[in-house]
Every structure is written in structure tokens, then in C-alpha cells.
C-alpha positions as CSV (number, residue, x, y, z in Angstrom):
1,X,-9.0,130.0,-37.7
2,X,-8.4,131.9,-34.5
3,X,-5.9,130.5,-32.0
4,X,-7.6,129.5,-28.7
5,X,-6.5,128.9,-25.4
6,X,-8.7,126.7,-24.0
7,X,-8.9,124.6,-27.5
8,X,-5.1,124.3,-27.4
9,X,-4.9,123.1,-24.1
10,X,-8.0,120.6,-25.0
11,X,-5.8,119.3,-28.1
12,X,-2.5,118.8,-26.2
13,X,-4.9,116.4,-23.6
14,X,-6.7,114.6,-26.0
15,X,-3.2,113.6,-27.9
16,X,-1.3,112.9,-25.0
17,X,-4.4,111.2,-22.9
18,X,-3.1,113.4,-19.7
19,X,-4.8,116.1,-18.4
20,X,-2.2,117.6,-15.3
21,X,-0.4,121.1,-16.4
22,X,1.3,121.2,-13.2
23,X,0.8,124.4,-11.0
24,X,-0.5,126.6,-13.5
25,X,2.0,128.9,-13.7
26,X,1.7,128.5,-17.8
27,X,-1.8,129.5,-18.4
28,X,-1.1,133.9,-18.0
29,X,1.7,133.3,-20.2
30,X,-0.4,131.4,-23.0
31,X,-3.6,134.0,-22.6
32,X,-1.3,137.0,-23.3
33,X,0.7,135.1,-25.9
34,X,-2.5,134.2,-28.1
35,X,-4.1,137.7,-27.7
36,X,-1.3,138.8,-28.7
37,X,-0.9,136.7,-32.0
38,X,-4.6,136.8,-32.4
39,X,-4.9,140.3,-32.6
40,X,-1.3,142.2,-33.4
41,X,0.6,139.4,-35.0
42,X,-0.8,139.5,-38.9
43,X,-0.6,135.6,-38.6
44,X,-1.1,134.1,-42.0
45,X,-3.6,130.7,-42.1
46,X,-0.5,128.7,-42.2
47,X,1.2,130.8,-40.1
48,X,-1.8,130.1,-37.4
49,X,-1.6,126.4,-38.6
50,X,2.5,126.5,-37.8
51,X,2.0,128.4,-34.2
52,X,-0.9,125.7,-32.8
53,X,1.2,123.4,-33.7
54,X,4.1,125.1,-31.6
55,X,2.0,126.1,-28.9
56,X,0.6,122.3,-28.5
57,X,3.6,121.1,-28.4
58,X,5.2,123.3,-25.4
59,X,1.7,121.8,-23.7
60,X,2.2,118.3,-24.3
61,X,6.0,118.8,-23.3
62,X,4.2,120.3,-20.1
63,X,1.8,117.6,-19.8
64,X,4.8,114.7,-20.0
65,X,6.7,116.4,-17.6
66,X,4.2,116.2,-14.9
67,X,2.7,113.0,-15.7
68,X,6.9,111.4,-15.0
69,X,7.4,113.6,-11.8
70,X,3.9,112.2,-10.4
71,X,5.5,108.5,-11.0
72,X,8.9,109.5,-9.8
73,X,8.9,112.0,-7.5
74,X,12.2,111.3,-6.1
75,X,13.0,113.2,-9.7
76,X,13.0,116.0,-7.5
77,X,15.9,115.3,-5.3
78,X,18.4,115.8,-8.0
79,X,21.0,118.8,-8.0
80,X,21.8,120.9,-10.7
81,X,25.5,121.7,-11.2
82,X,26.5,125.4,-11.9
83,X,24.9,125.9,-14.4
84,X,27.7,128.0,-16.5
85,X,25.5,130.2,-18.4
86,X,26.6,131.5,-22.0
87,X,24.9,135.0,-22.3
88,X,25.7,138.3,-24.9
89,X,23.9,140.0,-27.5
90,X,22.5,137.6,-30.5
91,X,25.1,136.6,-33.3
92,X,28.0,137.9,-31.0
93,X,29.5,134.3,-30.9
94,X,27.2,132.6,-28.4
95,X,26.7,129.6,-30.4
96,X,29.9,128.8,-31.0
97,X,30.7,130.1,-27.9
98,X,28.0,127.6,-26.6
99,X,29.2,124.3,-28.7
100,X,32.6,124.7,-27.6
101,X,31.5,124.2,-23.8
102,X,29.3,121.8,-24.6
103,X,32.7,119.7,-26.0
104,X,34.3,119.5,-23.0
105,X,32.7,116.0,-21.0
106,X,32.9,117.3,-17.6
107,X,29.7,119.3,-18.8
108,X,25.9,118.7,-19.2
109,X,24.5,120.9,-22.4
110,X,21.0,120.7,-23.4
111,X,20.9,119.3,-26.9
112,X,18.6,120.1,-29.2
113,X,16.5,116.9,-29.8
114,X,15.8,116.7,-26.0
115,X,14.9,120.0,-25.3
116,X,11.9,119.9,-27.3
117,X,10.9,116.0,-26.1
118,X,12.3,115.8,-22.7
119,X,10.0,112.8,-22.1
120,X,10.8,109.8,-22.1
121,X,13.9,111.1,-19.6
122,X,16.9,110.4,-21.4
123,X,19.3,107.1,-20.6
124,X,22.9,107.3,-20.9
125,X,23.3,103.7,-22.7
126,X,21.1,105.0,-25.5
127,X,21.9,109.3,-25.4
128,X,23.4,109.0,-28.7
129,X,21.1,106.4,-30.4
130,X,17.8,107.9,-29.2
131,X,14.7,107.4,-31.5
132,X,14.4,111.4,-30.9
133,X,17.3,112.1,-32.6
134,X,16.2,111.0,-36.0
135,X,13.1,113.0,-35.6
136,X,14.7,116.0,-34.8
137,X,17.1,115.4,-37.7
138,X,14.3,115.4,-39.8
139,X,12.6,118.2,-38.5
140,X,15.2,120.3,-39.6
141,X,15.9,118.9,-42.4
142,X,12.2,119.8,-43.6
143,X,12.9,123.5,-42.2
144,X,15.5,123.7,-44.3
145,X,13.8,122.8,-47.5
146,X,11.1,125.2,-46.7
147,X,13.1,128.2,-45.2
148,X,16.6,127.6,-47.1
149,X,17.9,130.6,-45.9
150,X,17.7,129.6,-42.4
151,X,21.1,127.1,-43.2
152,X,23.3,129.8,-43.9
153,X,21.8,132.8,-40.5
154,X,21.9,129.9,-37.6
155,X,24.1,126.6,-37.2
156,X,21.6,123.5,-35.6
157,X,22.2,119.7,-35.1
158,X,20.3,117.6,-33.9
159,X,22.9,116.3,-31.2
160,X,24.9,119.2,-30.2
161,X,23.7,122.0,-27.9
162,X,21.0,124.1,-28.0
163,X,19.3,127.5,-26.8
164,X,17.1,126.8,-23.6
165,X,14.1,128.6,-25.4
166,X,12.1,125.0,-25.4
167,X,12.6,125.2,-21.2
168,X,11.3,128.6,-21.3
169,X,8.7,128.0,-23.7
170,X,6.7,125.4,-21.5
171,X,5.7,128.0,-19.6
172,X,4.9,131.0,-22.4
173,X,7.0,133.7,-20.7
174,X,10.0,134.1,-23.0
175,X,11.0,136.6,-26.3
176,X,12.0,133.9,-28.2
177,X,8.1,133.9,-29.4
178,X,8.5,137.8,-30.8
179,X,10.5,135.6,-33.6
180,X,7.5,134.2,-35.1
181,X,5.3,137.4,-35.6
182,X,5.5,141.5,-34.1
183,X,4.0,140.9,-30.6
184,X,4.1,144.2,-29.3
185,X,2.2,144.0,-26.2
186,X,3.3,140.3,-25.2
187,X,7.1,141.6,-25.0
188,X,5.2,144.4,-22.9
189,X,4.3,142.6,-20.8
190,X,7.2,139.5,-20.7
191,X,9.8,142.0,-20.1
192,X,8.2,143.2,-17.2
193,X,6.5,140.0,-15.6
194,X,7.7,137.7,-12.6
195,X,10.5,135.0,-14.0
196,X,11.2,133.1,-11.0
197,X,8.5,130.7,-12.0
198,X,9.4,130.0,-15.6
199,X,13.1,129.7,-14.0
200,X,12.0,127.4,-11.2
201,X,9.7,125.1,-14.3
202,X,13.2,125.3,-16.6
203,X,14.8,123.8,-13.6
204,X,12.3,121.0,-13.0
205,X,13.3,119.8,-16.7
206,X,16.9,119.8,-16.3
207,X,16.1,117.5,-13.0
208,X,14.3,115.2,-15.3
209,X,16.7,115.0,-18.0
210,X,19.5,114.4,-15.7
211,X,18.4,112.2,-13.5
212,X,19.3,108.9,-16.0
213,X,21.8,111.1,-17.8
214,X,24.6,112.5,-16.1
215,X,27.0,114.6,-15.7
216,X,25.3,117.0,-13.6
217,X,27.2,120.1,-14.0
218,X,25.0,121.9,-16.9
219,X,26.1,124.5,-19.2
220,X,23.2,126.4,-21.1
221,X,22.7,129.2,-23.4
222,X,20.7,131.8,-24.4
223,X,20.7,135.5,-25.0
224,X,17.2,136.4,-23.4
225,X,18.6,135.3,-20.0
226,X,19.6,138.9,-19.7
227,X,16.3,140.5,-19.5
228,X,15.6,139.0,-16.1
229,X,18.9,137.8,-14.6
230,X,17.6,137.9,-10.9
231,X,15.0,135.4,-11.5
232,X,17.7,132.9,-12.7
233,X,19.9,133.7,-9.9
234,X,16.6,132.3,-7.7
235,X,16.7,129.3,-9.0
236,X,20.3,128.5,-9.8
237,X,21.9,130.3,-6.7
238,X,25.4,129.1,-7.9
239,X,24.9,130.3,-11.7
240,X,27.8,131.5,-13.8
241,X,28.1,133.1,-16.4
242,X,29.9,133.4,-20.0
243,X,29.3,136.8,-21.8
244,X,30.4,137.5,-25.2
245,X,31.0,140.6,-26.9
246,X,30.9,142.1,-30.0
247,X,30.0,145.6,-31.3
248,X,26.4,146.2,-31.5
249,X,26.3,148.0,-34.7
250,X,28.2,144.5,-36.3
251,X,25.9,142.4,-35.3
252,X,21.8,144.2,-34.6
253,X,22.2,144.4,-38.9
254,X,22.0,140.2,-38.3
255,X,19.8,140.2,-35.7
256,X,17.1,141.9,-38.0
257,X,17.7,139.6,-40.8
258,X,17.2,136.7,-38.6
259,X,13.9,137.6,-36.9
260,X,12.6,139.4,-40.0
261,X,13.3,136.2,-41.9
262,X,11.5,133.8,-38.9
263,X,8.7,136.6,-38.8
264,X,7.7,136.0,-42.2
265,X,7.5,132.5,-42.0
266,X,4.1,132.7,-40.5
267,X,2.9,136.7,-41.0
268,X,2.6,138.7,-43.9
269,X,3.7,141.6,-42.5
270,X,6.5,143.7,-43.3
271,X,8.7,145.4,-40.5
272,X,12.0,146.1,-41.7
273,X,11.4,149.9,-41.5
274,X,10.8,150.1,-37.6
275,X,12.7,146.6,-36.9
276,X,16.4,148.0,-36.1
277,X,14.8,150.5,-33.9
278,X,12.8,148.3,-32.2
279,X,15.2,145.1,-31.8
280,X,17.9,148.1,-30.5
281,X,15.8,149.0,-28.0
282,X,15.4,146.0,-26.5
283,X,19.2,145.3,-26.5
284,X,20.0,147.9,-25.2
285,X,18.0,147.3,-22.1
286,X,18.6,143.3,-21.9
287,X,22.5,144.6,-22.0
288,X,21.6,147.5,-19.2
289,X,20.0,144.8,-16.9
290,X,23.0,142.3,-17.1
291,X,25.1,145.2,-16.5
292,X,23.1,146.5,-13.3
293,X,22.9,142.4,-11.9
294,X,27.0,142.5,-12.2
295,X,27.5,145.2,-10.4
296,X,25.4,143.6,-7.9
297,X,26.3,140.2,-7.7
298,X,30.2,140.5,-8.0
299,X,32.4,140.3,-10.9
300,X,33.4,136.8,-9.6
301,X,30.4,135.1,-11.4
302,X,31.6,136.7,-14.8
303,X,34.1,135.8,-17.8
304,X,34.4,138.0,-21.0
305,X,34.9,136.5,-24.3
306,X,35.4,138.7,-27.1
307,X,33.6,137.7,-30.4
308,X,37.8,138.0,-31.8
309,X,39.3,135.8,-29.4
310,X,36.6,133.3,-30.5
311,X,37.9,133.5,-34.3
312,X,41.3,133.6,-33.1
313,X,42.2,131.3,-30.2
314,X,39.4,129.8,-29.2
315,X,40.9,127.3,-26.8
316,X,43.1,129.9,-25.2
317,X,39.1,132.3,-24.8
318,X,38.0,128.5,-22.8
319,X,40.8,128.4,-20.9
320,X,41.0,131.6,-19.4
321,X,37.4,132.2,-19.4
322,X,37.3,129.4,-17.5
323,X,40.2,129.9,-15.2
324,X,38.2,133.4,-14.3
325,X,35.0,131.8,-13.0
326,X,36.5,128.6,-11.3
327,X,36.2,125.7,-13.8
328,X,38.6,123.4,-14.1
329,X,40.1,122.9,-17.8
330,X,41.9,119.8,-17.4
331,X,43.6,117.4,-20.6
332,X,40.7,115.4,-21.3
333,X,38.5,118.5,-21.7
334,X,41.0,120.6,-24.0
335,X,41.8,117.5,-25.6
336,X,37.7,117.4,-26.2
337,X,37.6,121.3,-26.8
338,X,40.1,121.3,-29.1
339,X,39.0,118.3,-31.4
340,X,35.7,120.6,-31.4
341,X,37.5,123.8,-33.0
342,X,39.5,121.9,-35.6
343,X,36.4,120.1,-36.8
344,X,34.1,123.1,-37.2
345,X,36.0,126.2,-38.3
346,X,34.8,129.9,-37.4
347,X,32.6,131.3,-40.0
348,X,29.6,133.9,-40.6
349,X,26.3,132.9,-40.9
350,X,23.9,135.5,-43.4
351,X,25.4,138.9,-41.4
352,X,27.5,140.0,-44.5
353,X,24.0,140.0,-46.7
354,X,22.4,143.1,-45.0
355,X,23.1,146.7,-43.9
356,X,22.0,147.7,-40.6
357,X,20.3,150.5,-42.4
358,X,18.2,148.2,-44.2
359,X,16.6,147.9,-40.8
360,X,15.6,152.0,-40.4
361,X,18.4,152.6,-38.0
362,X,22.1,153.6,-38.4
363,X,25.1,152.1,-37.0
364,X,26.0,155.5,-35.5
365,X,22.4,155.6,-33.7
366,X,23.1,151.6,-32.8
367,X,25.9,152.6,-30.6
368,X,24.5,155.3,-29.1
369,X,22.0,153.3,-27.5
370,X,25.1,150.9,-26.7
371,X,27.7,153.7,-25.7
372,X,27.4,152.6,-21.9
373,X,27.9,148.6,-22.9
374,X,30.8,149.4,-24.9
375,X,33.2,151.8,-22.8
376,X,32.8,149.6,-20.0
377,X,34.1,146.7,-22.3
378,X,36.2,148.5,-24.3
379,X,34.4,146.8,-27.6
380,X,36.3,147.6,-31.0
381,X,35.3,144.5,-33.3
């Protein structure tokens, strides 16, 4: 099997019985993506099997997006909040970073088992008994069984908050995909292309999920915002941001094991020689674009958490990290905050298993592609 385009497009249509995309704007994306898997990726036949099942998905998410904005336009009259935006390298604390902003009730977080089915939009009176929740229970629960090891790299619920890859992923232009296979000239080509229209589409499905399910004020996460900060900025003027820090060489060592783990989920092929190299390298640069942005757009838009504050004093990292970018951290929401930390205590997820020279790379040549990012942050742990 050979993935197809128009065959995957055809499928999503035929099990959803719509046939609008919206403007388009997905279709470059897709092409690129699936020449890309076709011809550099090493796909397995189940790992082809797994991907048209992904990619199908992202269409008929698409597909029910469109079809509920042509019933109710007036969908597009809402306002998005903020959005507070949690960036920072992978497995420097962003996701607990993440679930402790997504405590506090004056927020809006994108949770996991809407992100991937935003349609039907959710309704307040049944957010926490939703039919989708079970499914996306199970889901993981059978990704678990499969890919064990996935338990102990990366902490998911079904109900608590989630990376906006799923927003991104509608319209194909996002390197959350280089996780399922070595897409060499697909990042190419993503890290270069026009955002403001995957940006503008990831808006139009926080609209939709809002508009029956308040609060309005969104908090969202994910490390890829980096790469193309200025296209985000388009279409969330009033963005903030959240960035947490940690020292490259601790973390790039779990970053590998992660994506080399996802990788071979649906490829046989092994990159662990060229992987720490490769994933540096593209660091590097996300962290050199954010940096450029700030200096551009004023430090006023910006808090620092360090990944040790996190461990240490969580609440007191919200609080002032807060406090720096103009949110408000009243009772209720340290009250909230804090019932979060107690329940769910700071831990390490897989780094401690692997060396970053198990990746081709040394921590010494990590930070030299990081010296920049870490005197300007003055990053020790």
C-alpha cells in the first residue's frame, strides 16, 4: 500500500458523508507530508496502515469543522482570550508546566479528548461526562498495551490538557508528524513555509470549542510554537507566553528516546546514530527564532520558569510567572493550582534510561549549539 492523497481525502468523505475542506489551505501540507512518508519515511505496512488512519482522521476533523461553521456561522463572532502560551524545549517541564495552568478555572486548556474530535462543539453541562472522553480513554489505554514504554516518557489523560498538535494537524503544516517516521524534506519544507494559515485554521477550532464552553481566556501548549512565533502572533495579537527552561544537554538525551521510540512504531528504520545531531539542530534554531521574536516584541509578553522552580515551588513559579505577564492569580485559582501540585507530584518520565551519546552527539557539542540560549538565561540545571 502506498499512501494517497486524493484516496485519503476520498475516505474521510465517504465516512463522514461531507465533502467541504474549507479553503484549502490543507491540501500543500498533505501532498508534501505523503511524499514525504511515501518515499523517505521507511513506513512499515502497519506503519502505513497506522498513518491513513491518522491522516483520515485530521480530514474528517476538517470536514466536521466546516460542515458546523456552515450551520452556525455566527461561530465566528467569538473571541479568543490571551491565549497564555506554554513554550520551551521538549521535556523541559512544559507539561507539567501546562497542567498546572490548566488547574486554575479562570482558564480555557485544550484537553485531550477534544482536540482530536472537536465536533460535536462541546456543552458545559456535559464537558466532564462527554461520550468522547471514554473513547479517548480507551485509545490510550490500547496505546499503552501496544507501546508500554510510552507510560513511563509522556504523562496523557483523557481530561486534562493537551499539546495543540491536533489544531495544527488539520492542516498538515506542523513537526509533530517528524515523530512518526524521518521526514527529511517535509521539516524542509515546514520550517520554512507560511504559518499564518494553519494559525488562523487552529484559531477557527478554539472558536468552535468555546463557543458552548466557556471560559474564554485559553491557555495552550506546545513546543513547536517556536519555529514560527510571528505567524501566531497574526492570529492571536494579544498572545503570551510561558517559556521554560532547562539545560539542553539534560533534556535532547529524552527528546531522542521519545521520537526514536514513536519513530519505530510505524518504520523500521534505525536513526539513533544521526538522531541527536539532527533533533539539536532543530532546537537550536526553534530556540534562536523565539529568541529573535522577544527581542522584537518586548519582554512584556514573556515569563521564565525554570525546569527547578517547577520541582521545587511550583505555586510560587505560577505566581510570579504570572504576576510578570499580567494574570491575575487570585484564591480560588491557587486554591485550584495548588490542589493540582499536591495530587500529582514532580517526577521523570524515561530521561534517566538513555545517554545523550546514545544519540551520536555529546553533551559538550549539545551546548555548543545552545551556548547563545543559555548565557542569556543563565541555565545551570
Amino acid at each position: 500500500m502506498t499512501l494517497n492523497v486524493e484516496a485519503l481525502e476520498a475516505q474521510a468523505q465517504t465516512e463522514t458523508g461531507l465533502s467541504d475542506f474549507g479553503d484549502g489551505h490543507h491540501r500543500e501540507g498533505l501532498e508534501r507530508l505523503v511524499a514525504s512518508m511515501n518515499n523517505e519515511g521507511d513506513l512499515t505496512e502497519i506503519g502505513e496502515m497506522q498513518q491513513q488512519m491518522r491522516l483520515v482522521s485530521f480530514l474528517n476533523a476538517r470536514l466536521q469543522v466546516e460542515n458546523t461553521y456552515r450551520i452556525h456561522p455566527e461561530i465566528e463572532a467569538q473571541i479568543i482570550g490571551g491565549p497564555v502560551f506554554v513554550i520551551g524545549l521538549p521535556r523541559t517541564g512544559t507539561t507539567a508546566l501546562s497542567q498546572l495552568v490548566a488547574a486554575d478555572p479562570q482558564f480555557r486548556s485544550l484537553r485531550l479528548w477534544e482536540s482530536g474530535a472537536p465536533v460535536p462543539p462541546p456543552e458545559t453541562a456535559t464537558e466532564h461526562s462527554d461520550p468522547r472522553i471514554a473513547a479517548a480513554a480507551d485509545g490510550l489505554a490500547l496505546m499503552n498495551e501496544y507501546f508500554p514504554l510510552m507510560q513511563t516518557m509522556y504523562h496523557s489523560e483523557a481530561t486534562t490538557a493537551t499539546e495543540c498538535q491536533d489544531l495544527m494537524g488539520m492542516s498538515f503544516r506542523t513537526a509533530h508528524f517528524d515523530g512518526s517516521a524521518r521526514l527529511p524534506s517535509y521539516m524542509d519544507w515546514v520550517m520554512q513555509c507560511d504559518m499564518r494559515g494553519t494559525y488562523e485554521y487552529h484559531r477557527r477550532v478554539l472558536r468552535l470549542l468555546q463557543w458552548h464552553c466557556p471560559p474564554t481566556l485559553w491557555h495552550l501548549k506546545t513546543p513547536v510554537h517556536m519555529f514560527a512565533m510571528d505567524a501566531l502572533l497574526h492570529a492571536y495579537p494579544n498572545a503570551r507566553f510561558l517559556w521554560s527552561h532547562r539545560d539542553p544537554a539534560s533534556v535532547l538525551a529524552s527528546v531522542c528516546s521519545l521520537v526514536h521510540y514513536t519513530r519505530s512504531w510505524s518504520s523500521d528504520r534505525d536513526d539513533a546514530a544521526t538522531l541527536g545531531q539532527e533533533m539539536t539542530q532543530r532546537w537550536a534554531e526553534g530556540v534562536r527564532r523565539a529568541m529573535d521574536f522577544r527581542a522584537r516584541v518586548g519582554e512584556d509578553r514573556f515569563a521564565d520558569v525554570s525546569f527547578g522552580a517547577l520541582q521545587t515551588d511550583p505555586i510560587d513559579a505560577i505566581a510570579t510567572s504570572f504576576e510578570r505577564i499580567g494574570i491575575a492569580f487570585p484564591d480560588a485559582s491557587r486554591q485550584a493550582v495548588e490542589q493540582w501540585a499536591n495530587q500529582h507530584e514532580p517526577g521523570s518520565h524515561g530521561s534517566h534510561r538513555y545517554e545523550i551519546s546514545d544519540f551520536g552527539i555529546t553533551a559538550k557539542e549539545v551546548r555548543e549549539q545552545f551556548a547563545s540560549y543559555i548565557e542569556a538565561f543563565d541555565i545551570t540545571d
